[in-house]
C-alpha positions as CSV (number, residue, x, y, z in Angstrom):
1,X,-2.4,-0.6,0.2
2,X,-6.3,0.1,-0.1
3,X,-7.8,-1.7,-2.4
4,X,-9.1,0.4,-5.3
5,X,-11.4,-1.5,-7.6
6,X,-12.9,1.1,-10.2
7,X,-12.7,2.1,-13.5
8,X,-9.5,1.7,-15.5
9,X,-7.8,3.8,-18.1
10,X,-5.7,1.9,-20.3
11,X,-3.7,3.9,-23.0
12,X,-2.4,2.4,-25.1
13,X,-3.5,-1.0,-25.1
14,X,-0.1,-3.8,-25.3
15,X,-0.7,-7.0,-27.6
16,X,-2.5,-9.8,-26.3
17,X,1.0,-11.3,-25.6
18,X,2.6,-8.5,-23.5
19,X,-0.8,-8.8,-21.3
20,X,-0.7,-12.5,-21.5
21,X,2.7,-12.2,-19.8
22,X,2.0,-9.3,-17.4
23,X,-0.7,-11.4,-16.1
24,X,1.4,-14.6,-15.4
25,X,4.2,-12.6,-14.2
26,X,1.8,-10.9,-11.6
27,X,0.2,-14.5,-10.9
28,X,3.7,-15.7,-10.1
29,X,4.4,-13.3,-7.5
30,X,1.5,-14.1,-5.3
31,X,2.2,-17.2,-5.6
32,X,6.0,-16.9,-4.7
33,X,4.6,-14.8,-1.6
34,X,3.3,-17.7,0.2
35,X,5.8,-20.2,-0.9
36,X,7.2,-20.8,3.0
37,X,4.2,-20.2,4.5
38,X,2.4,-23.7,6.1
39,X,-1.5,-24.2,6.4
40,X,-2.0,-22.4,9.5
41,X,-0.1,-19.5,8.5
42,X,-2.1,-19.2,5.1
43,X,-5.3,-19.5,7.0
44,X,-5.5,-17.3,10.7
45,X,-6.5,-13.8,10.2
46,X,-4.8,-11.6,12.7
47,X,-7.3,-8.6,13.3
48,X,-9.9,-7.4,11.2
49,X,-7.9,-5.0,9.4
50,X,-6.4,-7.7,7.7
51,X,-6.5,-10.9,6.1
52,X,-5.7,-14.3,5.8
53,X,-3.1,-15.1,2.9
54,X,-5.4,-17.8,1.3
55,X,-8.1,-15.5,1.1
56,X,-6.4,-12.8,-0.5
57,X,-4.4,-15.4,-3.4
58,X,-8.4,-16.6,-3.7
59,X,-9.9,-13.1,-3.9
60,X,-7.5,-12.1,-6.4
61,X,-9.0,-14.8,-8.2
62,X,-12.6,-14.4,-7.7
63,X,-12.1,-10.8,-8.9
64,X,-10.9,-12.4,-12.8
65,X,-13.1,-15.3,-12.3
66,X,-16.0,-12.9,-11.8
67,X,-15.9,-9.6,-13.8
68,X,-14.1,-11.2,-16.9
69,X,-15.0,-15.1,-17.2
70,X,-17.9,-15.0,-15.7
71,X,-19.4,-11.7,-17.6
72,X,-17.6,-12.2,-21.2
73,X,-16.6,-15.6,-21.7
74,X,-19.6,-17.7,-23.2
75,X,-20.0,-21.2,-21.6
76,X,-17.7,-20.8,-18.6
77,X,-18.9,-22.1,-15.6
78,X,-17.4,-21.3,-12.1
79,X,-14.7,-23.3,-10.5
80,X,-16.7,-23.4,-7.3
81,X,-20.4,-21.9,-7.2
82,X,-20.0,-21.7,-3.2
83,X,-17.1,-19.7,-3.1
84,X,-18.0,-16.2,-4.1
85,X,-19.7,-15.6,-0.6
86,X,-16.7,-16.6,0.7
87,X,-14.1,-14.5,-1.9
88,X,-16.6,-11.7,-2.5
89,X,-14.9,-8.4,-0.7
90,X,-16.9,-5.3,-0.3
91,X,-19.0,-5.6,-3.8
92,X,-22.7,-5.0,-2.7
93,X,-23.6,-5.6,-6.3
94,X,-22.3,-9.3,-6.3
95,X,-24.5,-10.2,-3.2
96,X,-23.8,-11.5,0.2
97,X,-20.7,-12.2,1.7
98,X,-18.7,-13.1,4.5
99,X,-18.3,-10.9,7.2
100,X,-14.5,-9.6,7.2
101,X,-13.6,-10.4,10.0
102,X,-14.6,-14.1,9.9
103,X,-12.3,-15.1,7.0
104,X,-10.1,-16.1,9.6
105,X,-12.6,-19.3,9.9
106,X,-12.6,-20.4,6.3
107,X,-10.5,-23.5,7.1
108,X,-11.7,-25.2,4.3
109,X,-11.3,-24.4,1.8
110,X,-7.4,-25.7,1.9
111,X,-4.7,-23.3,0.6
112,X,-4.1,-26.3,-2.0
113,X,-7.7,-26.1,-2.8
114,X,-7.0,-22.2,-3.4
115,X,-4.3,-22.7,-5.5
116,X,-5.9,-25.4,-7.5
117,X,-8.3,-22.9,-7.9
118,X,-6.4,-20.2,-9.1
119,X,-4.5,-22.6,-11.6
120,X,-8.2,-23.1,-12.6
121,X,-8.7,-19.3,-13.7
122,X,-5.2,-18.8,-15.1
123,X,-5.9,-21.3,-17.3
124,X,-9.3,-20.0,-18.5
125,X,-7.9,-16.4,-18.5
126,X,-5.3,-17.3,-21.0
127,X,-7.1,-19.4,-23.4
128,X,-10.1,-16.5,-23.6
129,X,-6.8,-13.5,-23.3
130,X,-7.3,-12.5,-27.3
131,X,-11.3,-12.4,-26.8
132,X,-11.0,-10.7,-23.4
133,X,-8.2,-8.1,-24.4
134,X,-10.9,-7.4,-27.7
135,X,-13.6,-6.1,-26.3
136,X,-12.4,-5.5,-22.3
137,X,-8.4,-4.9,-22.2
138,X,-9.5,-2.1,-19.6
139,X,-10.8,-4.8,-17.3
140,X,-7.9,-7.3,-17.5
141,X,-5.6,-4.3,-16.3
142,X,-7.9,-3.7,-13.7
143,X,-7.7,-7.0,-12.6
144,X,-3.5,-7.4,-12.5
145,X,-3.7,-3.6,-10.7
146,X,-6.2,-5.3,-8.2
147,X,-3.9,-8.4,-7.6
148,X,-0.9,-5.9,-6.8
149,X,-2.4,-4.0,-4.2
150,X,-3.1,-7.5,-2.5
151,X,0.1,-8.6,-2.7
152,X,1.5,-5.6,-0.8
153,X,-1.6,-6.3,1.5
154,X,-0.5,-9.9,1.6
155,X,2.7,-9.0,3.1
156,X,1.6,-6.4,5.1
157,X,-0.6,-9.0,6.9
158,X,1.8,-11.7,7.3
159,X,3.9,-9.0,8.9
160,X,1.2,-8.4,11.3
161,X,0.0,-12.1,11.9
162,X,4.1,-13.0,12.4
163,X,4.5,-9.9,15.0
164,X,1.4,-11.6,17.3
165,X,3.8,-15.0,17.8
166,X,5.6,-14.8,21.1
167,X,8.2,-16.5,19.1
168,X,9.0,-13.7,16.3
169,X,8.9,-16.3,13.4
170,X,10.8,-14.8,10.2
171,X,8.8,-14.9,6.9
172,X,12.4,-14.6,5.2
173,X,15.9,-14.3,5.7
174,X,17.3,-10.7,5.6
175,X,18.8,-9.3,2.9
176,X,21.0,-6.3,2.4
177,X,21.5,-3.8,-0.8
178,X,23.8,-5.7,-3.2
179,X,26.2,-2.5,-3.3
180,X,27.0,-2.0,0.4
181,X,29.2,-4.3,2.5
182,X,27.5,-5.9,5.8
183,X,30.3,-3.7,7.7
184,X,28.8,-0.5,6.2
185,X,25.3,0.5,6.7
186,X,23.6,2.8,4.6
187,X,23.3,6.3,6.0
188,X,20.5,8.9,5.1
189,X,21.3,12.0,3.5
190,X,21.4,15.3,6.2
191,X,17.8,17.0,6.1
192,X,17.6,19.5,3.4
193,X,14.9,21.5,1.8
194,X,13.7,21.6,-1.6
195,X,11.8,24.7,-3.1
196,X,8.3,23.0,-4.8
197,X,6.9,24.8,-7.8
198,X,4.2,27.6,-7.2
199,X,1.0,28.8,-9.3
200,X,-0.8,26.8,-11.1
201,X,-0.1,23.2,-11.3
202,X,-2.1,20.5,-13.1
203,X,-3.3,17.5,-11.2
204,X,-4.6,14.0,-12.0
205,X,-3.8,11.1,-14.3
206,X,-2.6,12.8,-17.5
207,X,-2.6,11.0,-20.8
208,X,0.7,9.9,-20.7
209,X,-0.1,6.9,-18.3
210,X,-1.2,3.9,-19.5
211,X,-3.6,3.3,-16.6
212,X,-4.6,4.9,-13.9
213,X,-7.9,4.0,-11.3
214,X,-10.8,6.4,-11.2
215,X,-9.4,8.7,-7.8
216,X,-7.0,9.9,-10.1
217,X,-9.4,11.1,-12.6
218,X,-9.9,13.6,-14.0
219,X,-6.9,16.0,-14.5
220,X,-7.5,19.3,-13.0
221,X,-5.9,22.0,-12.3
222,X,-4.8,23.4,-8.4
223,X,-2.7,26.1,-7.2
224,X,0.2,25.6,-5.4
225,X,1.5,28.4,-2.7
226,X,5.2,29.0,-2.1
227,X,6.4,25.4,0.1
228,X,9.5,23.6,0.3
229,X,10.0,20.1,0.6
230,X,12.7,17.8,2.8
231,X,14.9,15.9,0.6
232,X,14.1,12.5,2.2
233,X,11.7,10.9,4.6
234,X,11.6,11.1,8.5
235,X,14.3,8.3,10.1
236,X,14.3,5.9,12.5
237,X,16.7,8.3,14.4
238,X,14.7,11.4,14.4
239,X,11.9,9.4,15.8
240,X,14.0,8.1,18.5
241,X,14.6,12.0,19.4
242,X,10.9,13.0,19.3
243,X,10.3,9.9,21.4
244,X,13.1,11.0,24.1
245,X,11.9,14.6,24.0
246,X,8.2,13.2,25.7
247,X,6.8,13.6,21.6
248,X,4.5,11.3,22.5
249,X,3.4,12.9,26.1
250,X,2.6,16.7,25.3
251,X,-0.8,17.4,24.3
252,X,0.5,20.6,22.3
253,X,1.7,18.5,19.5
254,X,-1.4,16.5,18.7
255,X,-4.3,16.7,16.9
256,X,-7.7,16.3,19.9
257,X,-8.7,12.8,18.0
258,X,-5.1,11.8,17.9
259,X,-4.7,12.9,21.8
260,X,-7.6,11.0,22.6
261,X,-6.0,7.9,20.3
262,X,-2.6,8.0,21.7
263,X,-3.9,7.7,25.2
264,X,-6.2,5.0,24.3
265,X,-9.2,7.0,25.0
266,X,-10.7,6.3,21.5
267,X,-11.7,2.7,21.8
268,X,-7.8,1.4,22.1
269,X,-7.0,-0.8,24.8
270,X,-3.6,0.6,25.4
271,X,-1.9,3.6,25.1
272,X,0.4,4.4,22.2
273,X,4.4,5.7,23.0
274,X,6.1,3.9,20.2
275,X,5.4,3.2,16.2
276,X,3.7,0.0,16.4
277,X,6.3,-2.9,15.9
278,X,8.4,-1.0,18.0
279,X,9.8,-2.1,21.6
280,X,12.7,-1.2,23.9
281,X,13.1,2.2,24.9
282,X,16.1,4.9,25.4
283,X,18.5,4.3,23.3
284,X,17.9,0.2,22.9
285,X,15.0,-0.2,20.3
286,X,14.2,-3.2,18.4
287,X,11.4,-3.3,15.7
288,X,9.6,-6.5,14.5
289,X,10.3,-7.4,10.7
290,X,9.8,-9.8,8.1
291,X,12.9,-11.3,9.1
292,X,11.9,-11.7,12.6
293,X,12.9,-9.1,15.2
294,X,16.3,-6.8,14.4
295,X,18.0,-3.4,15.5
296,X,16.2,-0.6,15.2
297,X,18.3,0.9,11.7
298,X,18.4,5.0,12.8
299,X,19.2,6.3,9.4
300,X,16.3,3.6,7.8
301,X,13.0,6.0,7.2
302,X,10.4,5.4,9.9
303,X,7.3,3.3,8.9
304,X,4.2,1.8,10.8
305,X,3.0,5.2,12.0
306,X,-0.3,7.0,12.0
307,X,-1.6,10.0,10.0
308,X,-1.8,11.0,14.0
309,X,2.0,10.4,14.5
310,X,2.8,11.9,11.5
311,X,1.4,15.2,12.2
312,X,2.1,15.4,15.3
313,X,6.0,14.8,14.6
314,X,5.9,17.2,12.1
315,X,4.4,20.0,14.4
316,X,7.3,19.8,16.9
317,X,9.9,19.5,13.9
318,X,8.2,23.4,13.4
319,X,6.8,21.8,9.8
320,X,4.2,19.9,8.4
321,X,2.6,17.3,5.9
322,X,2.9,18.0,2.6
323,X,-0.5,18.3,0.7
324,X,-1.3,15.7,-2.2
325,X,-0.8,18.6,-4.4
326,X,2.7,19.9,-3.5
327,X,3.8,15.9,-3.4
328,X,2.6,15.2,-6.9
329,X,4.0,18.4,-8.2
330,X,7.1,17.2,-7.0
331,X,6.9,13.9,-8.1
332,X,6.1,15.1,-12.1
333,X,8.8,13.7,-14.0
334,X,10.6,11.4,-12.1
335,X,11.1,7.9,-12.3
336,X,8.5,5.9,-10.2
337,X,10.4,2.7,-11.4
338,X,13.1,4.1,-8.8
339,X,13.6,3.4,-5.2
340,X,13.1,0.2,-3.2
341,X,9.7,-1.6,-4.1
342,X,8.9,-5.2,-4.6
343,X,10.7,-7.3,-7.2
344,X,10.0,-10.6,-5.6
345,X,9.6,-12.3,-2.9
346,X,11.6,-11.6,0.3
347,X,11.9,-9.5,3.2
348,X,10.3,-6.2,2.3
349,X,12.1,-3.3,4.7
350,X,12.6,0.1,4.5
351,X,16.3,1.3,4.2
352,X,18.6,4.8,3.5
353,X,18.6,5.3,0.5
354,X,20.6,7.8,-2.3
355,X,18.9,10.8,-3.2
356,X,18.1,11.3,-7.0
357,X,17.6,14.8,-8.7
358,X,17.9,15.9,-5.4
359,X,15.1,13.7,-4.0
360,X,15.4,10.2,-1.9
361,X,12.9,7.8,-1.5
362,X,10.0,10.1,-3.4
363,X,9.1,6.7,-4.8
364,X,9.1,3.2,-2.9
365,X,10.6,2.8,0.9
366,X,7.8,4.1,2.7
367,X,4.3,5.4,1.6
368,X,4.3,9.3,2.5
369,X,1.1,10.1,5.0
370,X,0.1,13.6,3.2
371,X,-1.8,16.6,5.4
372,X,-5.1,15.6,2.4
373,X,-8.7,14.5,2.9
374,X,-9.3,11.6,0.5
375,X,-11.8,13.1,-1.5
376,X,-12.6,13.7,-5.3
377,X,-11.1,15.5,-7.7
378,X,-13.4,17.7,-9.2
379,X,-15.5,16.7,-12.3
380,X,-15.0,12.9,-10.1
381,X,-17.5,10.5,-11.9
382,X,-16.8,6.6,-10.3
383,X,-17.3,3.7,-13.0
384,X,-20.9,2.0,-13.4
385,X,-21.3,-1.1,-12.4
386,X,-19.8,-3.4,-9.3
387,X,-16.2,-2.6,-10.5
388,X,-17.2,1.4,-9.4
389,X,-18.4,0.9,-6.1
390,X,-15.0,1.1,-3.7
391,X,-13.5,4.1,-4.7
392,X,-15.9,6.8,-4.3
393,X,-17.7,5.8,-1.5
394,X,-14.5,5.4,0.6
395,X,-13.9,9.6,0.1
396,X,-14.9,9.9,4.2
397,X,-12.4,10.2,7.3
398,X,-9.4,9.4,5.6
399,X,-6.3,11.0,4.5
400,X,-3.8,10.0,1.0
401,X,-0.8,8.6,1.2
402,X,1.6,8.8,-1.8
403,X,4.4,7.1,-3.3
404,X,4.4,3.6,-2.7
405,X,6.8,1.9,-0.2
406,X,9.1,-1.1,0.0
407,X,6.3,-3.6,-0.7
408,X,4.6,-1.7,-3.6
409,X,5.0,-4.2,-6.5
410,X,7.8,-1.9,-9.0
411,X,5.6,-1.1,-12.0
412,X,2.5,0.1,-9.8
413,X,2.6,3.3,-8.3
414,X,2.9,6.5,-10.4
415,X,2.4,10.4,-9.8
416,X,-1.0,10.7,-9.5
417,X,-1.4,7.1,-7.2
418,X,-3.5,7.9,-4.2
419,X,-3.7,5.5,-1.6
420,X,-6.0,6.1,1.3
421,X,-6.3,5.3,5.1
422,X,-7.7,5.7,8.2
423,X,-5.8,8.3,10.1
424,X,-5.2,5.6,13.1
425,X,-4.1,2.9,11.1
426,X,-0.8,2.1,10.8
427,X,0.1,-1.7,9.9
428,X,1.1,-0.5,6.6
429,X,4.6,0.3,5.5
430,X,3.8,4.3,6.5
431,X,5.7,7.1,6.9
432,X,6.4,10.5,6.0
433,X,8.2,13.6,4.5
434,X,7.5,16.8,5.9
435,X,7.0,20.1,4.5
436,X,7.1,23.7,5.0
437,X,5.3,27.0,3.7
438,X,7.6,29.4,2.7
């Protein structure tokens, strides 16, 4: 998940004890994340795309310590005046910073040394929580929202760094849904296809949500043309038969940049013939997971694909991506509470899932690669200040995912979420839904 530090929109505000609470509860988590992880694992940074655990549980950190202790709590004084070169992310307003992708080399400070650190702040943040939620309630839900996109970043990461070991280390035992027996796996619902709404359809962050970052702002309206929806995302399966039917080896089906990626013409030092975490072939594929390697799953959606893949699956399934618009539309009124997302710690991993009001996995599972340029909404204004800056200026060569996926913490996602990415990258839990004009 992108990190999206901007403006917040909290209505209503909860009591200075519901926030107290969401704040430890979110604190918790992260730190439950890294519970079997050892000081190597914590501190080695993978690629530059991602991070090192310890640096995102100290970001995370740095982010309260900085725009809420440090800016509106008289007298405090920062646990460590060093580190904010070393937690700072992309804030130009806050000064120099490491390069990204040095925070692999940040062996000192120790993860204990991080979590000391971040018992500092918790600490601070809940004796100042009734001054702080007074005046700059907006900014404390900014801050939990921040500390759950890490921790679906965190994982995400791990996954990556764990996949690099020759050895396949698990981050967690595997787990399976508490309603199906190990002899029975889950099976996806047949492809079907679901009428969207047409005409005019109204967009954005409405004021029923309590919060909602900047990118979502303001509601608009857009028009929707006659489309249709599949009931579900892509599987593992179908993938396997795009794969066997040389999907990966026609020109025809791909966009030129994604061509040129797939053949490892566009910087790449390999070429591409598989979602990444993928290996085997025929019949006989195994994927890399949290819980170490395991059976390809064909009726489990597909994830760690590109906006490339993506589109070109879609084109020879005679479809397409859906468009931000027609997803949202879609997603109006139901539950994002639903579907698999992140409870607590464990083996995050998409699976088949039931569909509900006719819809599986619109929520959770797998983040949905839509056919949309991230840009703004119109009437777009990004906050003032540092807190404004990494929103707005992102709106350049990359494409909106939506929904959230199996390591979106539950609680976080909602209609209007966009999330935003490269169209090569793919070490995210992506995948996607396709769609049709009618």
């Amino acid at each position: 998940m992108k990190e999206q530090s901007s403006r917040a929109d909290v209505r209503p505000a909860l009591s200075p004890g519901d926030m107290a609470d969401r704040f430890q509860r979110t604190r918790h988590l992260s730190r439950d994340l890294v519970q079997g992880l050892n000081e190597a694992d914590a501190a080695v940074q993978s690629m530059p795309d991602a991070s090192p655990a310890k640096w995102h549980l100290a970001h995370t950190t740095w982010f309260f310590e900085t725009f809420l202790l440090r800016d509106h709590v008289p007298g405090y004084r920062l646990h460590d005046p060093r580190w904010p070169f070393l937690f700072n992310s992309y804030y130009e307003a806050e000064g120099a910073r490491l390069a990204r992708p040095e925070r692999g080399l940040l062996t000192r400070p120790t993860l204990a040394d991080v979590l000391d650190y971040r018992a500092h702040v918790e600490a601070a943040m809940l004796e100042s929580m009734p001054l702080l939620l007074e005046r700059h309630g907006e900014l404390v839900e900014l801050g939990i929202q921040h500390e759950q996109q890490h921790q679906e970043l965190l994982l995400t990461d791990i996954k990556h760094l764990f996949s690099r070991n020759p050895l396949g280390p698990a981050y967690a035992a595997p787990s399976k849904p508490p309603s199906t027996p190990p002899s029975t796996p889950a099976r996806s619902a047949p492809l079907r296809w679901i009428e969207g709404p047409e005409g005019r359809a109204e967009i954005g962050a409405g004021p029923d949500e309590r919060f909602a970052f900047d990118n979502e702002l303001p509601r608009h309206p857009a028009w929707l043309a006659p489309h249709a929806l599949a009931n579900r995302p892509v599987t593992n399966g179908e993938w396997i038969e795009f794969i066997a039917d040389q999907g990966y080896g026609t020109a025809a089906l791909w966009l030129s940049d994604g061509w040129d990626w797939v053949r490892g013409a566009a910087g790449g030092v390999e070429t591409i013939s598989a979602p990444l975490y993928w290996r085997g072939g025929g019949r006989q594929w195994k994927q890399f997971t949290l819980a170490g390697w395991q059976d390809v799953d064909p009726e489990a959606p597909v994830t760690h694909i590109s906006f490339y893949e993506a589109d070109a699956f879609a084109t020879w399934a005679g479809a397409r991506l859906p468009t931000e618009h027609e997803w949202e539309a879609a997603a109006r009124g139901r539950d994002p509470l639903g579907g698999l997302q992140l409870d607590r710690a464990g083996p995050a991993a998409p699976r088949a899932e039931e569909e509900v009001d006719g819809f599986a996995s619109l929520y959770g599972n797998v983040w949905e690669w839509t056919g949309s340029a991230y840009r703004p909404w119109p009437g777009y204004r990004p906050a003032a200040g540092a807190v404004g800056e990494y929103n707005g200026k992102f709106m350049s060569s990359q494409f909106v995912l939506r929904g959230g996926s199996c390591a979106t913490p539950r609680g976080h996602v909602r209609p209007s979420y966009r999330n935003f990415f490269h169209p090569h990258q793919r070490w995210q839990f992506t995948g996607l839904r396709l769609a049709r004009s009618l």
